[in-house]
N, C-alpha and C positions, 0 to 999 in steps of 0.2 A: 375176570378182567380187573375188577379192584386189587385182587390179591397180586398180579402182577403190578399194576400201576404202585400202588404200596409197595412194593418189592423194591420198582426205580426209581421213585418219586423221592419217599421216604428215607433219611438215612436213620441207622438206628429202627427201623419199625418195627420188632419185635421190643422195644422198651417203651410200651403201653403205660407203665406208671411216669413216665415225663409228659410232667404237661405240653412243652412244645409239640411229641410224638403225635399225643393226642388231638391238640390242635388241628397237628395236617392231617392228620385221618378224619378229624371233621371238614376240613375242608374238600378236602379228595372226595369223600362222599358227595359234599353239597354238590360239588362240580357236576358229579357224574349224573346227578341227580336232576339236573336242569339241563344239560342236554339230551338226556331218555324223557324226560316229561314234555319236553319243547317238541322233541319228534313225534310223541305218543300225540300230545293236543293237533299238530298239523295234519297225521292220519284220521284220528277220530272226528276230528271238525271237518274233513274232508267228506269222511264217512258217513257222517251227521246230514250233511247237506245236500249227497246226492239222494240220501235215502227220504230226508226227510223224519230221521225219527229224532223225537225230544232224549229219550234216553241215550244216543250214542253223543248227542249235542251235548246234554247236559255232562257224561263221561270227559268227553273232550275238554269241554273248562275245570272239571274235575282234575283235568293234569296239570292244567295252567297253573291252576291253586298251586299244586305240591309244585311245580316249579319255583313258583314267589315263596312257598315253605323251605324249599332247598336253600333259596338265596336267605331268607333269615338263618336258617341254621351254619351258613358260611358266616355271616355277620355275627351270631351270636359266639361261635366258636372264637375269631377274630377280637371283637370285644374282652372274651372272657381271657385272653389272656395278655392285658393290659396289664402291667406294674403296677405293684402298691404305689397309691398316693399317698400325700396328706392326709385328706377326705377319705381314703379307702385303704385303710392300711394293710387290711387283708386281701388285696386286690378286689376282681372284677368277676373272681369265676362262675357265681351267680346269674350272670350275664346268659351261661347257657342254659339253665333253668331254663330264664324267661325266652329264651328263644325257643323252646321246647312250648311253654305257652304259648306264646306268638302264631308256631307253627298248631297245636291243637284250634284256638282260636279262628285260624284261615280254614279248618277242617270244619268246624262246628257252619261257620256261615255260609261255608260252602252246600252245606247237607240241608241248608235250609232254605238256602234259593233254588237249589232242585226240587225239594218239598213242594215249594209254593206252581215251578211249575210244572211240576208232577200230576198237582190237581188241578192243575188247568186242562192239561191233557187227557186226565177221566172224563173234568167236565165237557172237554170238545175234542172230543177223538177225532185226528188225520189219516188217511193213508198214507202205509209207509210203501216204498218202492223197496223189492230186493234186488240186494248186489253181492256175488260169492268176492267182488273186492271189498265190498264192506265188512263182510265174514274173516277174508286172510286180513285184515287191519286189527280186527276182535282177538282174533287167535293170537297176532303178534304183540299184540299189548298184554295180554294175559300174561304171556311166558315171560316179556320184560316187567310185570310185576312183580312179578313171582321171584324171577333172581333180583328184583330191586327188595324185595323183603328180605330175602335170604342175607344178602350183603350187610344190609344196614344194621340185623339183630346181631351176626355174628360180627361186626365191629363195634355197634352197642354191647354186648357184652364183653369185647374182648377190652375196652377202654372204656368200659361203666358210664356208660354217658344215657339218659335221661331219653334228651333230644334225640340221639340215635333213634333207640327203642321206639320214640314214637313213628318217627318216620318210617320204623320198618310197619309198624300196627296201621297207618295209613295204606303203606303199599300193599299189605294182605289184604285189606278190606278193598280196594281198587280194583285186585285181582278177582274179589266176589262176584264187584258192583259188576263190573267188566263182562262176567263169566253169565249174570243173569238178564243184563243186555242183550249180548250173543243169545241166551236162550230163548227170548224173547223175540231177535228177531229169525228164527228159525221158525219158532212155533207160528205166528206171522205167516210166513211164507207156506211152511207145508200144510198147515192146518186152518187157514182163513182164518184167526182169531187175534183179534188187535187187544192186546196187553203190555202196549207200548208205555202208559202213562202210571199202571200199575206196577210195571217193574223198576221205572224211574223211582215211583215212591218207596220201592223194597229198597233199593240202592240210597236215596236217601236216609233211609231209616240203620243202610249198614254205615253211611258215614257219618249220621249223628252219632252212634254211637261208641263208633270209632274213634270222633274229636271227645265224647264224655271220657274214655279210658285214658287219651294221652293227656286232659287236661292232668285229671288226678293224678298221675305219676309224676307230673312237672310240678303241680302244687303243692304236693306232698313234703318235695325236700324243700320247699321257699319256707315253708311253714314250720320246720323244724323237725323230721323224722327220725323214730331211733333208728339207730345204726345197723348193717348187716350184722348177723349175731356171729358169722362166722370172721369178721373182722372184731370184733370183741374178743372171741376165743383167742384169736391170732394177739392183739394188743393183750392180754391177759397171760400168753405164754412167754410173753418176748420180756415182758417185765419180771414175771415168776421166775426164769430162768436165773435171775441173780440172787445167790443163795441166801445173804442177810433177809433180803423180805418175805417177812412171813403170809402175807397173803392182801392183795388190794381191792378196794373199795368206792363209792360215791365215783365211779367214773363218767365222764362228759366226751363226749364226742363231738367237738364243732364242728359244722360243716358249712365252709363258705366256699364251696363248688369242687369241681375236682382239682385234684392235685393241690387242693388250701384248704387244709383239715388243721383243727386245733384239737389235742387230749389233753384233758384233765384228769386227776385220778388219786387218790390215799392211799400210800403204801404203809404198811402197818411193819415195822421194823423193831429187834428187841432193843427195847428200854436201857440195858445194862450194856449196850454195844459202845464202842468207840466213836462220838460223835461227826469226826472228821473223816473217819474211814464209811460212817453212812453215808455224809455226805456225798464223799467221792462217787459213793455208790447208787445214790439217786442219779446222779449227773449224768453216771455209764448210762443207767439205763431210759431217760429222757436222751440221749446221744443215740443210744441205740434203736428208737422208736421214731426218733427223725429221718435215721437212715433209713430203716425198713420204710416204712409207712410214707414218706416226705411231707411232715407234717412238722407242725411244733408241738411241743409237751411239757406240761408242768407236771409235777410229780410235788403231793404235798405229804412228808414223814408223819407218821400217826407210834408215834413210841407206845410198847405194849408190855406186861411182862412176862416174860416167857420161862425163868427159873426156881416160879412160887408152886407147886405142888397145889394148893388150896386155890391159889387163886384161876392156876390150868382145869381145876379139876370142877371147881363153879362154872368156868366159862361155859367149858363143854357141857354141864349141866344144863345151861342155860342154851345153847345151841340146840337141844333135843329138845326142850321144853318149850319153845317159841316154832321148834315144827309141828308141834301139836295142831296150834291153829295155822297155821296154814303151813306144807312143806317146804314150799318155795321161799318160806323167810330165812333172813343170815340174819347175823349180830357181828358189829366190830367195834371197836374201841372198849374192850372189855377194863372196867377197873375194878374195884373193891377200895372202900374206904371204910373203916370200922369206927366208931365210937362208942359213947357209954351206956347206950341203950340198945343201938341195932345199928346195924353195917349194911351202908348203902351199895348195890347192884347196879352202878353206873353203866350204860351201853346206850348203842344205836341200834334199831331194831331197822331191818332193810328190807321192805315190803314190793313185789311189783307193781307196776299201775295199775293191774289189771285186778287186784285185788278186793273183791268185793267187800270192803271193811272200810269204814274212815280210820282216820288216824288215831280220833278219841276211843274205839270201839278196840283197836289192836293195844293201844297203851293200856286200860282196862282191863285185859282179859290177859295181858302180860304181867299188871302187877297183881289181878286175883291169884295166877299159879306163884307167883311167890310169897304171896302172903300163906300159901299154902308148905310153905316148903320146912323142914324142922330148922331150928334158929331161926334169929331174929333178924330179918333179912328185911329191905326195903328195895322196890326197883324204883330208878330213877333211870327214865327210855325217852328216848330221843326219834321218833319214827321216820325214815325215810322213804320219798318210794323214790325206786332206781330202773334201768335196766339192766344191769349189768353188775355182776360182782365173783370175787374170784380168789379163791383161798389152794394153796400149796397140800395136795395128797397127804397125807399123814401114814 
């Protein structure tokens, strides 16, 4: 049904990287999302009430919730794609984060007022009354969770939205709580055993845990995450592709929500080049990373030099000898400057985060191998840590 609705609705809906696109595909969803939860809550509160069980009751406002989570995810979508201000000059897209919060947050308080009367329910067990219409209302909720999860991840994933993702991780765990409900009230019925207020509390416990996963995926990117690495690769090939630069470095990825990405990044270009013809050549490829990507890019020239024999033949010396301690390191801004005693080994050493070493401990054991090395050699090392870096085949 979405993928038709998006078919009419939509114009352009296969162009997933425009923000607008993505927009009405969060809205579409929010839509659909509140009128399946509004009918599921009036089945299940129906169901709730003839039976009498706390679990189908509690299920039922359970959708309410994700209906009010639907309506934030319309409002956050909506928000998020407000024009740059004054005040915001990278706009609002952030906006769907925190609706992505917003909605984990309605899931967490929701898992906790079922908790509380969960154990009220141990504490004071009711009889439940059975109804096979209580049963086909179980069953039809199930299956409209189940393609409401379907839906949401596969348009979360197709337009990288957060908030999607979580709302689909809500509707699967719905689909659990739902399915042990039903269990429960079967078991109930054919086997005389009331575990009405224990499966409430499993259902609680699958949607606390539910609001713990969607929070951290929503506060992950507020907080600043690295980047997919395969959008790294991809920003890495689009700029390598133009032939002056010999290989980049110190790259940043800002992210102030979808479709409002800022790159940063050092291209390393020969020293002995045509300074206006680099230029141009940065320009191409900050032009060209805007278009792919829809982002802005700065692109800052690191001049190197690339037709000294001694000084090529050190660097890669020195490339091999800093994987020693760890493989994962690069070096860029290679120079050499001699004087009348020893010749300084000037670089950056580009360390990952993840790298069990302080900085003082990597600069150390980089200039012990060169104190090591014949000639009179000094390192002067600049330590980075990055995620990302990215040098041209050889």
């Amino acid at each position: 049904m979405v993928t038709f609705l998006s078919r009419w609705l939509i114009a352009d809906h296969d162009q997933t990287q425009d923000p607008a696109v993505r927009r009405k595909y969060g809205v579409l969803c929010g839509a659909v999302g509140i009128v399946i939860n509004v009918l599921l809550f009036l089945g299940k509160f129906f169901a709730g009430t003839i039976s009498g069980s706390i679990a189908i009751t509690a299920d039922a406002f359970n959708n309410l919730s994700d209906a009010g989570s639907s309506l934030v995810t319309i409002l956050g979508f909506k928000l998020a794609g407000q024009k740059p201000d004054p005040d915001h000059p990278f706009g609002h897209g952030r906006m769907e984060y925190l609706s992505g919060l917003a909605v984990a947050m309605l899931i967490l308080l929701m898992g906790i007022e079922l908790l509380k009367s969960s154990v009220e329910k141990i504490l004071h067990p009711e009889a439940i009354e059975f109804s096979w219409l209580s049963v086909g209302i179980l069953l039809a909720a199930i299956a409209c969770k189940l393609y409401m999860a379907s839906y949401n991840r596969s348009v979360g994933k197709k337009i990288q939205s957060s908030a999607m993702k979580a709302t689909a991780t809500d509707s699967l765990s719905d689909s659990l709580a739902t399915t042990a409900v039903l269990a429960a009230t079967l078991i109930a019925h054919f086997f005389h055993v009331n575990i009405d207020g224990w499966v409430g509390l499993a259902v609680a416990c699958f949607i606390l845990y539910a609001g713990y996963n969607a929070a951290r995926d929503t506060v992950s990117p507020l907080l600043g995450q690295a980047p997919d690495p395969e959008l790294v690769r991809s920003i890495e090939q689009a700029v390598l592709a133009f032939d002056p630069i010999v290989s980049i470095h110190d790259m940043v990825v800002h992210d102030y929500g979808p479709g409002r990405m800022m790159i940063s990044l050092h291209a390393e270009v020969p020293a002995d080049g045509d300074l206006v013809e680099l230029h141009d050549t940065i320009d191409l490829a900050e032009q060209a990373l805007k278009e792919q990507f829809q982002c802005d890019a700065v692109i800052h020239m690191d001049p190197i030099v690339t037709n000294d024999e001694t000084v090529l033949h050190m660097r890669a010396k020195m490339a091999q000898l800093v994987q020693i301690i760890d493989p994962r390191i690069t070096i860029h801004d290679f120079r050499m400057v001699a004087g009348p005693t020893h010749t300084n080994l000037i670089f950056d050493a580009a360390c990952p985060f993840d790298l069990h070493m302080t900085d003082g401990e990597v600069k150390r054991q980089i200039e012990q191998t060169v104190d090591l090395l014949d000639g009179n050699y000094m390192a002067v090392v600049t330590v980075d840590r990055i995620y990302a870096s990215g040098r041209k085949q050889e």
